[in-house]
Wavefront OBJ file of the C-alpha trace (Angstrom):
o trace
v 176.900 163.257 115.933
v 173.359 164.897 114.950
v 171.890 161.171 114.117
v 173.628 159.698 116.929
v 171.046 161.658 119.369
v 168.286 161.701 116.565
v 168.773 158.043 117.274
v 169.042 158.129 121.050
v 165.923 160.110 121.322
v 164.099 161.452 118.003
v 162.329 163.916 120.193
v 165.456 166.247 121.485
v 165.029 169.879 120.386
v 166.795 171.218 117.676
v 168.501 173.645 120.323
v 170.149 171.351 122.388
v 170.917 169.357 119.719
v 172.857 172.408 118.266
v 174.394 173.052 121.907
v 175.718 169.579 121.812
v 177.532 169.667 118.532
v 178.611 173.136 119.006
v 177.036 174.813 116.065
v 174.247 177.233 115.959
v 170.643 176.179 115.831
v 170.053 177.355 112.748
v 172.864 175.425 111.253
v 171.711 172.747 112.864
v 168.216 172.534 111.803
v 169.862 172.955 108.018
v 172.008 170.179 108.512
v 168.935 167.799 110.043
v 166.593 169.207 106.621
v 169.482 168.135 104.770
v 169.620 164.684 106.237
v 165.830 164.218 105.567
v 165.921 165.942 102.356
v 168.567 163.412 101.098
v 167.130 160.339 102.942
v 169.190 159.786 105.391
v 166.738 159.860 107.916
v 163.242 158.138 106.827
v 161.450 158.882 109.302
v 160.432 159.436 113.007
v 159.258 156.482 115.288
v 158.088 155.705 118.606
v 158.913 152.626 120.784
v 155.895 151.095 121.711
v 155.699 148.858 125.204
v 154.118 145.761 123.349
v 153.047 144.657 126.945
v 151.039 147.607 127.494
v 149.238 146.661 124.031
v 148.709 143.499 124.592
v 151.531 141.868 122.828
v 153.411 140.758 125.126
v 154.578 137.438 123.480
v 157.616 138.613 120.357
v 159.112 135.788 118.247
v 161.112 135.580 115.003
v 160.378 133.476 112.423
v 162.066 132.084 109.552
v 160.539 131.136 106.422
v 161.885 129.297 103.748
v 159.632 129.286 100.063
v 159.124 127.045 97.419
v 162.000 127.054 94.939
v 158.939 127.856 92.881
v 157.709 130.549 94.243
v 160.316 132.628 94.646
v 158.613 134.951 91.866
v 156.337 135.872 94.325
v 158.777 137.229 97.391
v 157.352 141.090 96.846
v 153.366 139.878 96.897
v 154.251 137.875 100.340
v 156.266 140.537 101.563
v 153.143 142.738 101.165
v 150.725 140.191 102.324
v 152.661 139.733 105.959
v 153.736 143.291 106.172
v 150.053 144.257 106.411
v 149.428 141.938 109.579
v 149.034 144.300 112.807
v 150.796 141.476 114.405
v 153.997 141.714 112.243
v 156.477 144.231 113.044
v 159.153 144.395 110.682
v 160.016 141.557 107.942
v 163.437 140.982 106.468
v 164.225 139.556 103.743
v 167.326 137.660 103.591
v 170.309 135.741 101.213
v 170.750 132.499 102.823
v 169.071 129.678 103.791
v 165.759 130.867 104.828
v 164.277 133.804 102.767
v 162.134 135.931 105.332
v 162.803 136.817 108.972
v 159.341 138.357 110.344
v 159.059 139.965 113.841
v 155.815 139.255 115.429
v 154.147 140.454 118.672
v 151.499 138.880 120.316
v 149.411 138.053 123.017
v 149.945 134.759 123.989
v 151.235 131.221 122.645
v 147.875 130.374 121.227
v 148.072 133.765 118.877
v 151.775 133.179 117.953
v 150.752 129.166 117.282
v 147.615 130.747 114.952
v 150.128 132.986 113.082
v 152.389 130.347 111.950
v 149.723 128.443 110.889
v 147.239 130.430 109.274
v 149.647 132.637 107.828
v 152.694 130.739 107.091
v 152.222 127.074 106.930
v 148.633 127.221 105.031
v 150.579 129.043 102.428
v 151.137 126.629 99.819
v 154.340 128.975 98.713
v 155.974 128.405 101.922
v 158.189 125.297 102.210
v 159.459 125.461 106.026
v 159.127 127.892 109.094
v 160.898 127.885 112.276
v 159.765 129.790 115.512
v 162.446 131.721 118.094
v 160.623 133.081 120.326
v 162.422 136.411 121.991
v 162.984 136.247 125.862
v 163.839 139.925 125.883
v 164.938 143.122 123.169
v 167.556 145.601 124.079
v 167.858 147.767 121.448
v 171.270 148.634 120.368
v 173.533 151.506 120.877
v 173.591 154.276 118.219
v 175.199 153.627 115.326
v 178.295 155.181 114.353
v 180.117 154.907 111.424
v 183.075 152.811 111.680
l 1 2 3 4 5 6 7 8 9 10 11 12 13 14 15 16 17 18 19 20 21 22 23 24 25 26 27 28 29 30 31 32 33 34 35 36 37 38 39 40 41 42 43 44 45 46 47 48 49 50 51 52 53 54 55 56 57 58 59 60 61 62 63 64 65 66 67 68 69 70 71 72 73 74 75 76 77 78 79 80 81 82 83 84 85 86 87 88 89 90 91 92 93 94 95 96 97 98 99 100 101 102 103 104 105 106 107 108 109 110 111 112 113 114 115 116 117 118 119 120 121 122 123 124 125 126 127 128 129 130 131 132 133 134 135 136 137 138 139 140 141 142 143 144
């Protein structure tokens, strides 16, 4: 129940965190030091309006390497992970072996991505563009 609101809202006070799972504060604030401690929770993060940036444009794209190259998946992890216009990269077991989350400003930038970055890369053997219409982000997860 604590990472359910942790996950709802990172920025609800320990107090009426407590008062919702009917402990005391101070057991709460143990239990959330645990949860960090053990790495559970990573981290703290704030959702960004990408419109308000500048980024308005968000796509997904797939990337597929070179049977080749496939020594090289942490190096072009690191190389696309760096890009302020990438915002989270997956890699994957399937067909493709990357899923990267871009945000951008326009058609022209997302067009200049995949092909500066991607299809230049003589490591990469296909890409394919979705771009996103709209994100929801999901409900808070909850173990099953």
């Amino acid at each position: 129940m604590i990472l359910d609101i942790l996950r709802r809202d990172a920025r609800t006070p320990n107090n009426a965190i407590a008062q919702q799972v009917g402990i005391a504060p101070s057991t709460c604030l143990g239990r959330i030091r645990e949860l960090e401690r053990s790495g559970v929770i990573l981290g703290y993060h704030a959702d960004i309006n990408l419109d308000a940036l500048g980024a308005p444009l968000q796509a997904m794209v797939s990337v597929r390497l070179r049977a080749g190259a496939r020594h090289l998946l942490r190096e072009f992890t690191e190389q696309l992970r760096v890009r302020p216009e990438v915002l989270n990269v997956f890699f994957l077991g399937g067909h493709d072996d990357f899923l990267i989350h871009i945000a951008l400003a326009d058609s022209a930038g997302l067009r200049d991505f995949v092909l500066d970055q991607l299809s230049s890369n003589p490591e990469v053997a296909a890409t394919q563009t979705n771009i996103i219409f709209e994100h929801t982000r999901g409900v808070a997860w909850t173990r099953p």
